[in-house]
N, C-alpha and C positions, 0 to 999 in steps of 0.2 A: 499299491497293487496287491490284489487278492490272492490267494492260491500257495499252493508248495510248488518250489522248486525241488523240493525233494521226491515228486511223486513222478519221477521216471523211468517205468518198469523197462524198458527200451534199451536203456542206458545201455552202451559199446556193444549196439547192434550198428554196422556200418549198410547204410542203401544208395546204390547208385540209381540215380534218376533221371530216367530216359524218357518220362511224361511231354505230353503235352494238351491243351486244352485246358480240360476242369476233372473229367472222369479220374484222368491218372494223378492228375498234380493235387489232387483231394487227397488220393489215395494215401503218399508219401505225405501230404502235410500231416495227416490224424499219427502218422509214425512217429514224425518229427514232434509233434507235441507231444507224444510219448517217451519223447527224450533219446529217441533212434539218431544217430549222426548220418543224415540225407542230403548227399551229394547229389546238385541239379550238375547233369555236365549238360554244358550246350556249345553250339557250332557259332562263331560268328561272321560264318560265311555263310549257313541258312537260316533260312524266318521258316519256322517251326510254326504253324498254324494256332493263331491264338497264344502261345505258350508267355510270349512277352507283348500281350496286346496286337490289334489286330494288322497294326504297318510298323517296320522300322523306322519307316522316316514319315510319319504320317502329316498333315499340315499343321501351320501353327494357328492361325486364325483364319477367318471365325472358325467356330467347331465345325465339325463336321457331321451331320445328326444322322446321315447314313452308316457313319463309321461305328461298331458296337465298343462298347465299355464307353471310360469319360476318362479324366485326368486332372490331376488338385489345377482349380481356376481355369478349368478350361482350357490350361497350358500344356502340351506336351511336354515343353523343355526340352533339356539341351540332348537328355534322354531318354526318351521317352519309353524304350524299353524298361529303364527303374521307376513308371509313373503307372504306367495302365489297370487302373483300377480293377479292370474285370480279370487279371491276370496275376498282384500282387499280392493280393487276397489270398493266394496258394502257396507264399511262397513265405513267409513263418517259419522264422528256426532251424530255415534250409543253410547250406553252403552252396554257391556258384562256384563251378569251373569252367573254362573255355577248354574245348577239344577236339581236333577234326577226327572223327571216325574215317575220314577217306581216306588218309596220310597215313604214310608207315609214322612218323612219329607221333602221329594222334593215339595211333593203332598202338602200337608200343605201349604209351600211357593211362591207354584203357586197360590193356592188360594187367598192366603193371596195379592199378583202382580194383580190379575184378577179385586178384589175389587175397587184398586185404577187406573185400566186402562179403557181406554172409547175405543179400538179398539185391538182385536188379530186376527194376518195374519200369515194364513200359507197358504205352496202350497206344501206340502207332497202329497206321493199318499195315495190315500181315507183311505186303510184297515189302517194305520200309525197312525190316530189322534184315528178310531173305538177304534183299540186295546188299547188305553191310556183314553179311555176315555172320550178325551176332545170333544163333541161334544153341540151343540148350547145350548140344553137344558142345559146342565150341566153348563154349564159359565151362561146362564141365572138364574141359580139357585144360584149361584155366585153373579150376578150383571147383574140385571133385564134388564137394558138400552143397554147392552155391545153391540158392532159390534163385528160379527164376519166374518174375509172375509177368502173364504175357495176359492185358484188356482188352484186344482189337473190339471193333462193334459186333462182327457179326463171326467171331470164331476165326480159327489158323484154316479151318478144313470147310469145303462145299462151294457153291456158285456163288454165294457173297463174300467171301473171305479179303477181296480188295476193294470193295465198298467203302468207303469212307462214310463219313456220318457223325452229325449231332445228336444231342438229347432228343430235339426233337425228331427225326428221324428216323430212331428206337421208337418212340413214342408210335408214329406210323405203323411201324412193322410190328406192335406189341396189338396192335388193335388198339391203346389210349385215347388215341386222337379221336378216334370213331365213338368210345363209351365214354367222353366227357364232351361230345356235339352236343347241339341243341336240334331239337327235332325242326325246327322251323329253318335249320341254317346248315349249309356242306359244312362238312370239317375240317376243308381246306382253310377257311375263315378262322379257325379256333385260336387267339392270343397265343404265342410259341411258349411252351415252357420246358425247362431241360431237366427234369426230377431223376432221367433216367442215368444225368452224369452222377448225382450225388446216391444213386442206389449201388453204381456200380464200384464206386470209389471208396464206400462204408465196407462193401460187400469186398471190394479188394485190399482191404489194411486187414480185416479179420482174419482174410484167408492166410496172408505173411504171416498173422502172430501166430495163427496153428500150426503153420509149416516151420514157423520157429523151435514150437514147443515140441513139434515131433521131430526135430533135426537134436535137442537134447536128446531125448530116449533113447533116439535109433542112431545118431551119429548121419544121418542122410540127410539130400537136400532135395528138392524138387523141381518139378516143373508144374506152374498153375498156370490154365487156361482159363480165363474170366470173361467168357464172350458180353460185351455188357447190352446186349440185347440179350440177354438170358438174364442176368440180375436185373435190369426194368422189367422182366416180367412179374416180379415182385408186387409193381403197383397194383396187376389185376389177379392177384392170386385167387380170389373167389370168384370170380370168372371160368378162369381156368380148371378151376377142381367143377366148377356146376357144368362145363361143357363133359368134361373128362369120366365124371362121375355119372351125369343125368341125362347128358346130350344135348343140352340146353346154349342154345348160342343168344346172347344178349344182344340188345341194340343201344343207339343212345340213350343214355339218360340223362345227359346235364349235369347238373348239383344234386341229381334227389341219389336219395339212399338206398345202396344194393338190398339190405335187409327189411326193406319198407319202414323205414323213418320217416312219419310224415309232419307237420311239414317239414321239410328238409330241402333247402335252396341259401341262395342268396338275393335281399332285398332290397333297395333303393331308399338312401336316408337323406336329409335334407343336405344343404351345398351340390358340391361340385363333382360329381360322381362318385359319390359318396355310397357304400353300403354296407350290409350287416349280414352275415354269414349266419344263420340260426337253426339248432336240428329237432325236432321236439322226438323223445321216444315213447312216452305215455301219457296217463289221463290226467293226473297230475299235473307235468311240465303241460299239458295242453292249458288245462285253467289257469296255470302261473302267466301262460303266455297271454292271452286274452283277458288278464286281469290289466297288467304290465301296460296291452295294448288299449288300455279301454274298450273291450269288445263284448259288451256281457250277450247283443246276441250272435256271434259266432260263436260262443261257450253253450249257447242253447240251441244252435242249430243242429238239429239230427244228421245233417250229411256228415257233421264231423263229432259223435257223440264218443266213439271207437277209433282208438288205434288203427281198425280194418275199415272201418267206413273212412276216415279220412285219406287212407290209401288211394279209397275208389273215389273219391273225390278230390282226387290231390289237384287237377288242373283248377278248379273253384278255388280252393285254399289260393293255389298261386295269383289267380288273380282276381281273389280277395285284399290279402296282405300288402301289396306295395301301397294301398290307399291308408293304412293306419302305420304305414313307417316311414312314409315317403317325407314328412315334416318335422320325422325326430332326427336328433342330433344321432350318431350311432353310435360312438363312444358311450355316451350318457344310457341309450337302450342295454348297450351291451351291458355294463353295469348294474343296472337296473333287474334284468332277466337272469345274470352269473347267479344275483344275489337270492333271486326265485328257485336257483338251481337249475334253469338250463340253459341249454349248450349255444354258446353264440358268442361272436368273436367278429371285430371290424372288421371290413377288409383292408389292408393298408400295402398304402407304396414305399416305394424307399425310404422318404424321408419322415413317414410316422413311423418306420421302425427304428431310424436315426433319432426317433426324439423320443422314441417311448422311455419312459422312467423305469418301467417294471423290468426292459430288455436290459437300460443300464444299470442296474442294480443288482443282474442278472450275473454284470462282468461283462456281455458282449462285447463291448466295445473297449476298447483299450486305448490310450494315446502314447505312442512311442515316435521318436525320433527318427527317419532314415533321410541320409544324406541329400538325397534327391527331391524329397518333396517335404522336408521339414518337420515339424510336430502335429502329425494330424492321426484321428483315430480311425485303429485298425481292428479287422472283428477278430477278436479275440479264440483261443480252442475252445469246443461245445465242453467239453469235458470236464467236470467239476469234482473238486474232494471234499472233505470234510469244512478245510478251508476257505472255499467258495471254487470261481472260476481258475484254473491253470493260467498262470500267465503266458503270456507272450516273452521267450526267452531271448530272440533274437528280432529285429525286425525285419521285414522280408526285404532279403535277400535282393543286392544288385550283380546286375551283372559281373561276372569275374569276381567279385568279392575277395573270393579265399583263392585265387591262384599262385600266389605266393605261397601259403599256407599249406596247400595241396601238391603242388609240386616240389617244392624245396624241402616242408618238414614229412609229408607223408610217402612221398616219393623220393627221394631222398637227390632233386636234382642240384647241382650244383650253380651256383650265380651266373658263371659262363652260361651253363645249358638252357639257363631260364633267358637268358637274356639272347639265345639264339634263336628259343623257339617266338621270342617276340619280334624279333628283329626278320625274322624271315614270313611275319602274318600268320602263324599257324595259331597265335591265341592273342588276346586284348582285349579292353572294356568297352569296344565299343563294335554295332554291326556294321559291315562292309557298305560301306555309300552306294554301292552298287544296287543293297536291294531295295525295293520299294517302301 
């Protein structure tokens, strides 16, 4: 395995982790790969929306292709909350604890957690922490210094603030979905894609380290609001400064390029929907590409002599080109063109980024042991040092994991106490039969 273990700038920052989804449980992973100690606490009397995959007790076979995320072999097993791919993937280097927030003794043990933590992230919707209570005074009445970073979608304050919501969703309300339609197509049609959880999740670990760094200086702790429909606004930032600035409101554009890159789309390669992402910016990358594609007369066609004429010509260019790529391999184009100097990249699914060589070489991928689904590779932290990728220090996290751990040595309960709050249901490894 790659990386230091010694590149933990994090190290005896404690975060309680009140995430759920992808936005927030991103957020506390990039911590945790930082070497921060990220306490997931969870309830196993509620299903947290996505947080351990999308059912507690989901079926066992056949799969279910309505159901999102997958599971190693298509098996849920025996737990299926320690299997849910689209949900494990966050959960890196974390500790589990079981805790009811409803309960005075839950209630108790959270306080007790608060004391000794310098940062708690959630990104529930707003009415979720009201009704519990937990809100900034109260933790400050807890632990004066505390961060509290609060992600809801759409803000604590206004007519959206109990709005629930996915990436995509953001994506709607950001205007996305409308400037990456195709003109011939509603945007209701558009493939779903959730860019807006991992804008907000990047945008909310930064905000934690600064509120760290200013909690050194000043000795204070904060309160951050991350409405993460405000960090997916990020995607259209030149959108937004050309309306703000010039007045200009855009419409769809597809694949093409806000700065007139032309051509600039994606193409159709030989197989099985197969294609090739390609941007050209000059005269140059244009004759690289029309060498590349054997086209010497679209290199001599006047419509596309200029940067600006191919602009005005961009619908010809489009369909021009699918007839000189539609029969290449796209790998091998893409290669081919990289080496020309321009810009062009496959488009790939899951399992060409599972098999790419350049990703595993990269580090992404990691194979670690967790008790539940055995030896199988997990993506690894983006985060790289001199040494290459960061490893994976723990593997993600099963449920209740560290209860012992968290109650007896950090809390300091005794074998009675622990063994009363099990004996009475207020915590254990497994969710209530009761939910779905």
């Amino acid at each position: 395995m790659t990386g230091s273990l010694a590149f933990q700038p994090l190290a005896g920052v404690r975060v309680l982790d009140l995430t759920v989804v992808w936005a927030g449980p991103m957020a506390t992973m990039l911590l945790s790969d930082l070497g921060a100690q990220v306490i997931k606490i969870e309830n196993i009397h509620v299903w947290q929306t996505l947080a351990r995959g999308a059912l507690a007790h989901p079926p066992k076979l056949p799969p279910n292709p309505a159901m999102p995320g997958a599971y190693p072999h298509d098996d849920p097993g025996e737990r299926p909350w320690n299997t849910a791919a689209n949900s494990m993937n966050t959960l890196r280097n974390k500790l589990s604890v079981t805790v009811d927030l409803r309960v005075p003794e839950g209630r108790r043990a959270f306080e007790e957690l608060v004391r000794g933590a310098d940062v708690v992230y959630e990104n529930n919707v707003t009415e979720t922490m009201e009704k519990l209570g937990i809100t900034y005074e109260y933790l400050c009445s807890v632990r004066p210094d505390i961060i509290y970073v609060r992600a809801p979608a759409f803000a604590s304050t206004g007519q959206y603030k109990n709005r629930r919501a996915f990436g995509i969703h953001l994506e709607g309300v950001t205007g996305h979905s409308l400037l990456r339609s195709y003109r011939d197509l509603d945007p209701s049609t558009n493939t779903q894609i959730y860019a807006g959880d991992f804008f907000a999740g990047t945008h909310g670990a930064f905000a934690t380290i600064a509120a760290l760094l200013y909690r050194r200086r000043t000795g204070s702790g904060q309160l951050i609001e991350l409405p993460q429909v405000e960090a997916a606004t990020g995607m259209l930032a030149q959108y937004v400064m050309d309306y703000a600035l010039n007045g200009r409101l855009h419409e769809t554009i597809g694949n093409r390029d806000f700065h007139g890159a032309a051509p600039c789309g994606v193409y159709p390669c030989s197989g099985d929907d197969r294609w090739i992402a390609l941007t050209v910016c000059d005269d140059g990358q244009w004759l690289s590409l029309c060498e590349v594609l054997c086209a010497p007369e679209m290199a001599n066609d006047a419509r596309f002599a200029s940067a600006a004429a191919r602009r005005r010509n961009e619908d010809a260019l489009d369909e021009a080109l699918p007839a000189l790529t539609r029969n290449r391999d796209a790998m091998e184009l893409t290669r081919a063109l990289q080496a020309r100097g321009v810009a062009a990249g496959p488009v790939m699914d899951a399992r060409d980024a599972y098999l790419d060589e350049h990703l595993r070489q990269r580090g992404m991928l990691q194979q670690l042991f967790q008790e539940d689904t055995g030896e199988v590779d997990w993506i690894g932290p983006y985060i790289h040092t001199a040494e290459g990728a960061l490893p994976i220090r723990r593997a993600p996290v099963r449920l209740a994991q560290d209860n012992e751990y968290v109650y007896k040595e950090l809390l300091g309960y005794s074998d009675a106490d622990y063994e009363a709050l099990l004996a009475a249901g207020h915590i254990g490894d497994r969710f209530d039969d009761r939910l779905p």
